[in-house]
N, C-alpha and C positions, 0 to 999 in steps of 0.2 A: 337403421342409422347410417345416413350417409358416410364415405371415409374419410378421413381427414385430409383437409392441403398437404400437400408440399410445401414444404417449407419456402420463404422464396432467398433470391440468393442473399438479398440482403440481410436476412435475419442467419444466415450461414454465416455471412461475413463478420456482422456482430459477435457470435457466438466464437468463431475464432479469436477477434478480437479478444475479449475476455478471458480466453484461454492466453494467450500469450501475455495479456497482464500479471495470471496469478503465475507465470513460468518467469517473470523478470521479479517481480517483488514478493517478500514474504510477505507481508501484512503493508502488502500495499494497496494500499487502497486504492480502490476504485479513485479516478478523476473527475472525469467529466463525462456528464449520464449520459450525452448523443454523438454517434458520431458521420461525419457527411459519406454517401453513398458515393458520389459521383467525385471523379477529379476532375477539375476547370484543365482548360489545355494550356492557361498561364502557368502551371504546375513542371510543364515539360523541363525532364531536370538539365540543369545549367551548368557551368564553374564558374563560381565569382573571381575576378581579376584577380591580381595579386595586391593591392592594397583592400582590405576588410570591409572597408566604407567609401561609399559615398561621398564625391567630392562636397556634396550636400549636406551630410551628415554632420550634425552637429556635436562634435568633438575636438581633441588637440588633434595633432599635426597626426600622418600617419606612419606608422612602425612597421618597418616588413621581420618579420622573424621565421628563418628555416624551421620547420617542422613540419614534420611526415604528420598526415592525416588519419583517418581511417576512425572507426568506429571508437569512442570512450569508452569506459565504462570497467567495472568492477564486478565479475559475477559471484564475488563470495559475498560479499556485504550487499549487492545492488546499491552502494552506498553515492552514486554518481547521482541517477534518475530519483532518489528517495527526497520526501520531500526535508527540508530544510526546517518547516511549523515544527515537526517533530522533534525539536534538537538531536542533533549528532545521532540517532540514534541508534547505528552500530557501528560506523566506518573509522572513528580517527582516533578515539582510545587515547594514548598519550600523545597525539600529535595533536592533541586539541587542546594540550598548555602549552605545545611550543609554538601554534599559531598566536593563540591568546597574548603570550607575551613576547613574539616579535611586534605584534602588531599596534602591543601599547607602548613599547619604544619606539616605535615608526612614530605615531601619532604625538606621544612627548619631543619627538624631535624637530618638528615643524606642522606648518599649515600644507594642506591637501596640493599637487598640483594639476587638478585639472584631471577628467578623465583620462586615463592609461587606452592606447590604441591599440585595440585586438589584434592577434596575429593571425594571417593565414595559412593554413596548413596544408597541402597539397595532399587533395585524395589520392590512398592510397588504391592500389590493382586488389582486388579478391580473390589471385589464385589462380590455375592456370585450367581451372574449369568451367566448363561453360562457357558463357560469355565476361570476361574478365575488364572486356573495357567498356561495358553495358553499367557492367555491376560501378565500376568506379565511377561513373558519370552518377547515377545512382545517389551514393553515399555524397556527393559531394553537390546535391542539392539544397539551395540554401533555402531552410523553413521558415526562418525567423532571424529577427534583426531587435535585439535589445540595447541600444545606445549602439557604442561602437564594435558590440561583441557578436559576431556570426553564429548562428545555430541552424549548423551541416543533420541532415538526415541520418549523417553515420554518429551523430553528437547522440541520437534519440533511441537506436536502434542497441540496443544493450546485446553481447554477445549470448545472453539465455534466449532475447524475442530474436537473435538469428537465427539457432539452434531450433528453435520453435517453429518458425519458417520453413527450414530444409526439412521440418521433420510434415509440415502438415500439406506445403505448397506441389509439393510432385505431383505432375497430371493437371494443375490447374491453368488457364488459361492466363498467360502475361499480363494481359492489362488485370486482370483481378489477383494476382500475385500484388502487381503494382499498389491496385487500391488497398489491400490488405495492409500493406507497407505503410500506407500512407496512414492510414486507419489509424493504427497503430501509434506512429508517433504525434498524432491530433491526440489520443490519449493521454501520450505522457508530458507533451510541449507545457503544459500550464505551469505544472510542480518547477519545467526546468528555466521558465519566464524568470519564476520567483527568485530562483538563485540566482540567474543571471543579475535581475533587480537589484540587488542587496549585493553582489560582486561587483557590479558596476558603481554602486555609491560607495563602496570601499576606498575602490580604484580612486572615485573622483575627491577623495579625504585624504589618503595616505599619501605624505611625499613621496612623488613618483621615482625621485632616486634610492629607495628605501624598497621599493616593491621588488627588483631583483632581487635584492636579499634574501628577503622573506621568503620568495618563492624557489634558491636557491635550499634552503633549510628543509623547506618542507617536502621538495625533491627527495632531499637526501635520506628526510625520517621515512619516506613513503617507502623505497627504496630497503630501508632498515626492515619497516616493523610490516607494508602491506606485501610489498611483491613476494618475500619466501612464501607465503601463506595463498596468493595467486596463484602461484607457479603450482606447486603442491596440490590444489584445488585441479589445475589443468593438467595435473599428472607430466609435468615441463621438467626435466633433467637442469635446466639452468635457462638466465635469462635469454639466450639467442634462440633456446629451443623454444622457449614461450612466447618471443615477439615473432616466432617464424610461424605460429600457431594463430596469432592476432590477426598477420598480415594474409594470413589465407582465406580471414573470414573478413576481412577490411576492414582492421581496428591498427593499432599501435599502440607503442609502449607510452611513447610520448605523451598521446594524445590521452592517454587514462592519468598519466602524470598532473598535464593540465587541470584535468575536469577535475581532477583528486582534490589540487590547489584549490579553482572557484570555487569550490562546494565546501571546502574549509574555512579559506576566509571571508565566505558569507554567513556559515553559520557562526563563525565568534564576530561577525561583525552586525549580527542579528542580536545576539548577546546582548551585545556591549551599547544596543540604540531599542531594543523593546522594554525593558522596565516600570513593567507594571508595577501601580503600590499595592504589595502584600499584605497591608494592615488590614484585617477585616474586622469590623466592632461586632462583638458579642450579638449587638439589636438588630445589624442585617442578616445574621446566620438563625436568630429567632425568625426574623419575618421571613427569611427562604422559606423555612420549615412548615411556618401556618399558610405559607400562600401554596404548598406543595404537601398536604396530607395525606391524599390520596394516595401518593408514591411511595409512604411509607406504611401503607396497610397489607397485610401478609396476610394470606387465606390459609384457615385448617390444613394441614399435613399431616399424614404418618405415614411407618413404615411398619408393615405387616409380613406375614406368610401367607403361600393357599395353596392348596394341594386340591388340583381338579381331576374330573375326567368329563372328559367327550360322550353325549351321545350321538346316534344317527345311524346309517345302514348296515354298520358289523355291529351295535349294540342298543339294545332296546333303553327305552327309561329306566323301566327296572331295573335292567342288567346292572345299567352304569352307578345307579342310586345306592345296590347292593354293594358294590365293588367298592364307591367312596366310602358309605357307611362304616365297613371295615378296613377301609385306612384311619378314618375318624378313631375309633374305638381303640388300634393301634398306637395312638396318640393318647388317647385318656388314659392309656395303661402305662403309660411312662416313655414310651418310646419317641424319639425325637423327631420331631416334626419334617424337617430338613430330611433326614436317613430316608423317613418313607415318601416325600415326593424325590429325591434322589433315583427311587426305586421301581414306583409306579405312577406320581403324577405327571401329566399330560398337558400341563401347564406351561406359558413360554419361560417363567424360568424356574422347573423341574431340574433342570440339570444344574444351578446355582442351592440347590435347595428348598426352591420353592420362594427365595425371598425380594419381597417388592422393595425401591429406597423409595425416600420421601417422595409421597406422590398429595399432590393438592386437590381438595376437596372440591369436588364437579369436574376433575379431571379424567375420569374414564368413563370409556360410553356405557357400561357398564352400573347403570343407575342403583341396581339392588345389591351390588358389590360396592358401590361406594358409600350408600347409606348404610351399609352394616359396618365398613371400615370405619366408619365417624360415629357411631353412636353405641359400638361392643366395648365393655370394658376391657383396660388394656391388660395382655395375656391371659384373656378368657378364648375359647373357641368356639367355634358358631356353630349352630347348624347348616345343614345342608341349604344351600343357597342355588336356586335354579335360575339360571340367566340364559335364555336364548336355547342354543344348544348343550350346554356347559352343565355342570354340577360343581360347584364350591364349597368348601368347606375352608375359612379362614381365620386368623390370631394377629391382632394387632401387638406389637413389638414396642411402638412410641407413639406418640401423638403428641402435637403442638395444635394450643387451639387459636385460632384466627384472634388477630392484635395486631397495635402499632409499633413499628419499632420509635422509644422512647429517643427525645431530644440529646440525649445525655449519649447516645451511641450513633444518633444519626451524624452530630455536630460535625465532626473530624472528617465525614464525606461529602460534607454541607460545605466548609472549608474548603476541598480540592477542587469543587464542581465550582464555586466562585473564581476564584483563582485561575482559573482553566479557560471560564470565559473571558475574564479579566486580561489574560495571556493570548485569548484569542481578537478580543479587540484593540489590544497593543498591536498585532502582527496586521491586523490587516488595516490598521490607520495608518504604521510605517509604508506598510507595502502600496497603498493609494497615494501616502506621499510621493515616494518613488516615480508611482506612475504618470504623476503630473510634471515631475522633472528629467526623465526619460523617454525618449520616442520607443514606442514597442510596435511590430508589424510581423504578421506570418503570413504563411500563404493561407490559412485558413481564413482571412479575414474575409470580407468584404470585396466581393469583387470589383475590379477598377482601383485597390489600393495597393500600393506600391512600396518599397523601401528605400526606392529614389524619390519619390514623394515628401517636399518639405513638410506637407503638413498632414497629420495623420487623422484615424479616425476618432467620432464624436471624444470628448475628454481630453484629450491628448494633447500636450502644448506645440507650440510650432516651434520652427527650428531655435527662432528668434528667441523663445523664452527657454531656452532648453541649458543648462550648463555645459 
């Protein structure tokens, strides 16, 4: 048999990739199934001016606002990069009724004005290793452009997928450090599209003299209820010692402030614009059920015991067949099953007592051990059973025999699974709205498009129809 490839680098690169996904989110899921090998040399990272947009760009006027830049991001909740579909689901806790209910006073107190003008944040230095002003050109590469909101490399790169980096990158060659980098945030850019999307039609509904407010509030509860819980996590004595911890890896305090906010008030403002109707009639939850029977058909189970031994070159047939025999017979005389494979069976789980859990009928390879498990009456004991190299002797415990589960217990999960999709074609017909009233452009796109480009790619409205 020949040996096998090497791997090549690109499926190295993947395989990091993926690693550094499950090191940024707990049950984050996967994104997007490919990702490009190569970086275009329009990618060379840049600093955008100091106003956010595009004299092009179709928004209001533009806003300069001081703040330090450097990498976002939450690494106790990963609650920045997580997606939004999800609701809230771990980062804002009681900060997500004092969004809610700034945000319906805002709303009660006038008509929208107009897109709100992103701020620019001045990448921050990464410390005074390495190459520290490599790294900040770096971070302050602009990926993406959702209306008038900037999305910086240092926006994607979460302090766990740095962490991940220093820990896997040593030794590797720069430009594939680089691609890894890049890798990486093509991973997570889509989930953080979305929030932008749905921040940005906030911005363009909420009167705009009402949005410092808000975001004033939301500082402060951030402040209250997230950063002791940050700091604690980064083992940080106090906040100077934990933005001096931020600023070495090229994050800020600021800048997780911000993302804290968009991520907030696009999930209550996803809320407050997907509402789906929850009525489900009795006769679509019937017809789920008969157009999906198969899914509710359950194969035979039980849960038995077996007390084996092994034959082969330390023990003959005989030997082994004599030795079970009188475990067998230890067993008929009262003695507990469990006790004597505890003692002498050779079984994988001997040291549990010999006991199997629910295991499904055609489930082990084991063809003369699964036919005896399914057809011995239960708590009777078998004979010697010879499989392979093996000797068995086994007692079924339970048995459940093959059925459907009945209408009357499926319903209530028949119910969630509608709902669900129901939730899921609300989010994505808002989120297609969005996208026809907002210009969106990354570097991933399409080579030759641009973010100084009045008009984007295929779907995408031109400047002209853009709000």
């Amino acid at each position: 048999m020949p040996p096998p490839r090497p791997r090549t680098r690109r499926a190295i690169l993947t395989c990091l990739v993926a690693a550094a996904m499950t090191a940024c989110a707990a049950d984050a899921p996967a994104q997007t199934p490919g990702v490009r090998a190569t970086v275009p040399a329009a990618q060379t990272p840049t600093i955008p001016s100091a106003s956010s947009r595009p004299p092009t760009w179709p928004t209001s006027a533009p806003e300069n606002t001081d703040s330090n830049d450097a990498d976002h991001d939450k690494p106790l909740d990963n609650h920045v990069l997580s997606s939004i579909r999800a609701n809230p689901g771990a980062p804002l806790g009681p900060v997500r009724d004092l969004i809610a209910s700034e945000v319906a006073k805002a709303v009660a107190s006038g008509s929208g004005g107009g897109v709100v003008p992103a701020a620019y944040e001045a990448a921050v230095a990464t410390g005074t290793s390495g190459e520290p002003e490599f790294k900040s050109l770096e971070t302050a590469l602009v990926v993406a452009r959702v209306g008038p909101e900037v999305v910086l490399e240092a926006d994607l790169l979460t302090p766990k997928a740095v962490e991940f980096l220093e820990k896997v990158t040593p030794g590797m060659p720069p430009e594939k450090v680089r691609e890894l980098r890049l890798q990486i945030c093509q991973q997570v850019l889509p989930q953080h599209v979305e929030t932008l999307l749905v921040y940005v039609d906030a911005c363009r509904e909420i009167p705009a003299d009402k949005l410092p407010e808000i975001r004033k509030n939301v500082d402060r509860a951030f402040d209250e209820q997230q950063l002791p819980r940050l700091m604690k996590d980064a083992n940080a004595a106090n906040s100077l010692d934990y933005e001096k911890s931020l600023r070495a890896r090229g994050m800020s305090l600021d800048r997780m402030r911000k993302m804290f906010f968009e991520r907030g008030l696009a999930q209550e403002w996803m809320r407050k614009n997907v509402k789906p109707d929850e009525e489900i009639a009795h006769a679509e939850l019937i017809a789920w059920y008969q157009n999906h029977l198969s899914d509710y058909d359950y194969p035979a189970k039980a849960r038995f015991e077996a007390i084996t031994v092994k034959m082969g070159l330390k023990r003959s047939r005989r030997e082994a067949w004599e030795m079970l025999a009188a475990m067998g017979n230890e067993v008929l005389a009262g003695r507990p099953l469990a006790d004597v494979a505890r003692e002498r069976s050779e079984g994988p789980t001997a040291a549990s007592g010999g006991a199997f859990d629910w295991t499904g009928k055609g489930s082990l390879a084991a063809t003369r051990l699964d036919e005896a498990i399914f057809s011995l009456p239960v708590g009777q004991l078998s004979t010697i059973i010879e499989e392979g190299e093996q000797l068995h002797i086994v007692r079924v415990t339970e048995r459940k025999e093959a059925g459907r589960t009945p209408f009357t217990e499926a319903q209530v999960g028949i119910r969630e699974t509608l709902l669900a999709d129901r939730r899921q074609q609300a989010t994505d017909d808002y989120l297609s709205k969005l996208r026809q009233r907002t210009p969106v452009w990354t570097v991933f796109d399409e080579r030759g498009s641009s973010p100084l480009d009045p008009q984007f790619t295929a779907g995408r409205p031109s400047s002209s129809t853009t709000r």
